[in-house]
N, C-alpha and C positions, 0 to 999 in steps of 0.2 A: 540283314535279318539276325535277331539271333534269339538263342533258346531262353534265355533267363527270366524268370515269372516271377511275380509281381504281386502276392496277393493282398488285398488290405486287409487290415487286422480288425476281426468282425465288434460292433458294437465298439468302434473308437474313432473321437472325429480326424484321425490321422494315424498314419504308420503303414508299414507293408513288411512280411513276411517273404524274402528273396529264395526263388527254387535255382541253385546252378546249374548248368547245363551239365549233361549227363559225362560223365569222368573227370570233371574238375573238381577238387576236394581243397584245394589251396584258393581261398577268392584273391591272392595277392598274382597268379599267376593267369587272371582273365587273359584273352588276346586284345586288344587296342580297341574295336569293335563291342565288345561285351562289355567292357567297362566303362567305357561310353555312356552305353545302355544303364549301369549301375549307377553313374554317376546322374543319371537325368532323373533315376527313379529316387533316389536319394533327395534330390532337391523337388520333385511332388511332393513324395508322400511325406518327408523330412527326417521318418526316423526308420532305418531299415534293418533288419532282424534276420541274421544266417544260423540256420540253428549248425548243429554239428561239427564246433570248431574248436572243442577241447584240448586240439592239440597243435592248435594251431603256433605255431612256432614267433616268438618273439619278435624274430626280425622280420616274419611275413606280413606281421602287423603294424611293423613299421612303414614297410615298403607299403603296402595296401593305402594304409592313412596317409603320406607324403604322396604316393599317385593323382590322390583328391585334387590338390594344389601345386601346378608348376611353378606356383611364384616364392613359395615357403623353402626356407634354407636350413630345414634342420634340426633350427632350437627347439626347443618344447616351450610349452604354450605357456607355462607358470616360472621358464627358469628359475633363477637363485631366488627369486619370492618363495617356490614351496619349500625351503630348506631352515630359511631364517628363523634363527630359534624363538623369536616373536612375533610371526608369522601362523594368521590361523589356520593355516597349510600344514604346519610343522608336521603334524604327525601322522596323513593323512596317506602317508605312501611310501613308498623304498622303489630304487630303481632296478630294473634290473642291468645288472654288471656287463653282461654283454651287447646289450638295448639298453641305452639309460633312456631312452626319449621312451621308452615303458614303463609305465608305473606299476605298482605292484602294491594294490587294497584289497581291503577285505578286513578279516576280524580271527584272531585265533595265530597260532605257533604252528608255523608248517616249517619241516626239516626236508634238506636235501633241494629247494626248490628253486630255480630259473639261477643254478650257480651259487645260491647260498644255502652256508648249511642252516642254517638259521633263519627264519623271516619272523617275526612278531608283530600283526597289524591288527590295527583296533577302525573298528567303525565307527564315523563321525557319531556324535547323538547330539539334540537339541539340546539336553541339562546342560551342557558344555560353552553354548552359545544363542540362548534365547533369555530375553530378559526375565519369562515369568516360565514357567518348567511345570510340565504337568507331575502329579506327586506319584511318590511312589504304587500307590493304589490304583489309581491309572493305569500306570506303564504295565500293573502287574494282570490290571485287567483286560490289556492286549491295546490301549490305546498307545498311540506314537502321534510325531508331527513329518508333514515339511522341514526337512533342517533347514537347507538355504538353495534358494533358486537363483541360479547363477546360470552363464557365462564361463565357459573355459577359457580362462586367457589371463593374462600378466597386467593386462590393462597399465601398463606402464612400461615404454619404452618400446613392446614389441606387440603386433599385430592381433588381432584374435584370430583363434584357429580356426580354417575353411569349416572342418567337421571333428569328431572323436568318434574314437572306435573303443569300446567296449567290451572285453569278454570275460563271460562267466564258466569260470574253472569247474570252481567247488560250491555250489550255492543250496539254499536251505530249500527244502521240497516246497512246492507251490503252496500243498497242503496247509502248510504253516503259515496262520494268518493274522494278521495286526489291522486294527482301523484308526485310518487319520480322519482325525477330529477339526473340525473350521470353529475357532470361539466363537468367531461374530455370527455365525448365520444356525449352528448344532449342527449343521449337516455330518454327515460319514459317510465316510467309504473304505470296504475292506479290499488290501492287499496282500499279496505275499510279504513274506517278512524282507525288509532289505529291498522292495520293488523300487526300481528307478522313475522315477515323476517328471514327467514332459509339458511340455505348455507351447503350447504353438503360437508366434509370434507374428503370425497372419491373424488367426484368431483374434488376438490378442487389438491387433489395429482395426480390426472389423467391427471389434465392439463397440470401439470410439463413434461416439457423434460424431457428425460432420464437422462441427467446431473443432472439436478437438484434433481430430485427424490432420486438418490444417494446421493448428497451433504443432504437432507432434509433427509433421514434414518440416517444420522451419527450425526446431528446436536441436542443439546440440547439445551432447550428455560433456559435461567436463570431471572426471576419474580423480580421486583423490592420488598423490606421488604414493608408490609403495602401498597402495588399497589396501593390500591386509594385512599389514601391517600397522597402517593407519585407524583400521576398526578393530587391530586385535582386543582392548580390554574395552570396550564396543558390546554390546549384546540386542539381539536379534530382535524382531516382532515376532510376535509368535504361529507367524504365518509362512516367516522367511522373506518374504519378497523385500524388506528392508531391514533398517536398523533402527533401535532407538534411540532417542535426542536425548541425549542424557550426559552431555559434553565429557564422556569418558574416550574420547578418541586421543589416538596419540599425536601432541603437539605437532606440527608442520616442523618447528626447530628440533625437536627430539628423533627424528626418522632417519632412517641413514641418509647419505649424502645424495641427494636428485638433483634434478636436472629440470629448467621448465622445458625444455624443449621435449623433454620427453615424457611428459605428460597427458598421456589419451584424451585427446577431444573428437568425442564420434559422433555419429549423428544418431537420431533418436532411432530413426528408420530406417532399416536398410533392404535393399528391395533383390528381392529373388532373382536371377537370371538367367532361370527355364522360365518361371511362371509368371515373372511379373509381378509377381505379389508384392505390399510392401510389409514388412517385418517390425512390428513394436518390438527392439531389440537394444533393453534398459537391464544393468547388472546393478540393482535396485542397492545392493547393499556396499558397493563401493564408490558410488556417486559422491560429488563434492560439491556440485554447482551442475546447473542448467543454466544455455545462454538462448534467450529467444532470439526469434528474427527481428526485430522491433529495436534489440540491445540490450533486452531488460536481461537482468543479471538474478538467476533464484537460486538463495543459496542453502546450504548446507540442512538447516532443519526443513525449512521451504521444501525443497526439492524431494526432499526421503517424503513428503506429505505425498506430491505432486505425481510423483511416481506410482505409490502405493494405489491413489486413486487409480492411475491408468491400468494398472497391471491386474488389481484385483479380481476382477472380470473372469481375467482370464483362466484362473486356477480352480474355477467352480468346478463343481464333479464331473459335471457334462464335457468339460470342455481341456480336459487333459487326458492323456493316455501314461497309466503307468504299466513299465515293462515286469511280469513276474516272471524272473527267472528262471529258466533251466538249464540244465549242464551243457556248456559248449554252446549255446547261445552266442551270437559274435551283434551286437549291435552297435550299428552306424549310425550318427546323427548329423542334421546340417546344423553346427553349432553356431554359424550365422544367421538362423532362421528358427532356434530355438532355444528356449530356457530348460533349464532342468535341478532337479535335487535330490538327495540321498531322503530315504524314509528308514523307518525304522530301529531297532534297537537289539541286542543279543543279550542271553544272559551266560553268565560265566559256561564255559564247556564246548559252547556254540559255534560253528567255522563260517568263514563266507571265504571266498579267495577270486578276485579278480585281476585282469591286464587292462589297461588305461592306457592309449597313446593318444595325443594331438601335439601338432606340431604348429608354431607361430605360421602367419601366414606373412607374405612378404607386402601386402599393399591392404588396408584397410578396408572396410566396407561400407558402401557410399548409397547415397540413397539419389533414383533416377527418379525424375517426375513423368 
């Protein structure tokens, strides 16, 4: 038995809101039993939400997020990818010095914090990385996008990460609201400013016809070497879920030195293992090639098509949960079982401050028929 509760998050097709059991205020410190428990609900609901973890300590979040997976050895899920200085990673974080497997986002100049006296972090924004950028009049009138739905993971060389854990330090009052805009359909939807955007990757395969679902269990995703690298000077749809064909990627001969063996070939689908589910789980914007079952080989602009079809479904208003922010908020995701993206935009003066960890996991994610 044990006390931990479980509630879903009202009006959303997925997520739960975790109560800990009464005098536990560390969730890195569950007993064997309860984490268990947290681990099972985790892989339901897919994205779980501990409010009151402001102070939660660096290395608890470590240890918490490596718990998830006994097979992960440690790295962080983006290694030297997020550092390279052409890398669209580059400036998306700071470690923290005594936690480097913590990242440390957000937006604004915070002194004295996690060991430095200095931190300076800026929040992704679409103008940065979408090929057409809503104009200034937009952004001024509260509209924002999707920047990019992804995938936590290095997609090169090392595993993607079981889950992420997430926490909000410092973040903007809920009060404070932005609407994302869909081009192709007009639709809206307002969020908090900075809310995190989920996409459930069961959803996502449930939408498929039946055709396709089959075609999507035989298919493997093949990763560009060094992904973000590869799409640094690249720009977005402006949906996120891929890229534009617009052959500004970076030469295969110009990328740092790869390896083909280390080359992420995964499968389309990978399939939950509480529930059974199978997972549409496509990192739309670092794809290279699709290999069917059949042989057929779909390449490069093909596939950012092929993909976009499948995924699109899935990010309609109905059918994502985005988290708005509150202080000490600690959110957990199964990041093999779901997509996500930054929203939103600040204007000068404005702070956000969060902790990031995931950790490589040690053996890939396979899909079970």
């Amino acid at each position: 038995m044990t006390s931990l509760k479980a509630t879903p998050i009202e009006s959303s097709p997925f997520g739960a809101v975790i109560t800990l059991p009464e005098g536990v205020t560390d969730p890195s410190t569950l007993t064997d039993n309860d984490f268990d428990e947290l681990k099972k609900m985790l892989l339901t609901h897919l994205v779980i939400v501990i409010p009151n973890q402001e102070n939660l300590p660096a290395s608890s979040q470590y240890h918490l997020t490596r718990r998830f997976d006994p097979t992960c050895e440690g790295a962080y899920g983006h290694a030297k990818e997020f550092r390279h200085e052409k890398s669209v990673l580059r400036r998306d974080g700071k470690s923290v010095p005594s936690q480097p497997q913590v990242q440390i986002l957000g937006q604004g100049t915070f002194k004295n914090h996690a060991g430095l006296e200095n931190v300076t972090l800026r929040h992704p924004v679409h103008d940065d990385f979408h090929k057409d950028v809503l104009s200034q009049e937009e952004q001024d009138a509260g509209y924002t996008r999707f920047y990019r739905w992804h995938i936590d993971s290095a997609l090169y060389g090392l595993s993607p990460p079981f889950c992420t854990t997430l926490l909000g330090i410092d973040v903007p009052p809920t009060t404070k609201t932005q609407k994302i805009r869909y081009d192709d359909t007009k639709e809206e939807i307002e969020v908090s400013q900075a809310g995190t955007a989920f996409l459930s990757g069961a959803i996502a395969f449930n939408l498929l016809s039946e055709e396709d679902k089959e075609i999507a269990l035989g298919t493997t995703v093949e990763y560009a070497p060094h992904p973000y690298i590869f799409i640094s000077p690249a720009r977005a749809t402006s949906d996120g879920l891929t890229m534009a064909s617009e052959g500004k990627e970076t030469p295969l001969d110009q990328l740092p030195e790869w390896e083909e063996s280390k080359i992420k070939k995964l499968p389309m689908v990978w399939t939950n293992p509480i529930t059974g589910n199978h997972h549409l789980q496509v990192h739309g914007c670092c794809i290279r090639r699709l290999h069917r079952a059949d042989g057929t080989i779909v390449e490069l602009e093909d596939a950012r098509k092929e993909v976009h079809r499948l995924m699109r479904p899935a990010i309609a208003p109905k059918n994502i949960y985005v988290h708005n922010w509150n202080k000490g908020d600690l959110a957990i995701f199964y990041n093999q079982g779901v997509l996500h993206s930054v929203t939103g935009h600040f204007s000068e003066g404005e702070k956000r401050l969060m902790h990031q960890c995931n950790i490589a996991s040690g053996v890939d994610p396979v899909t079970i028929r």
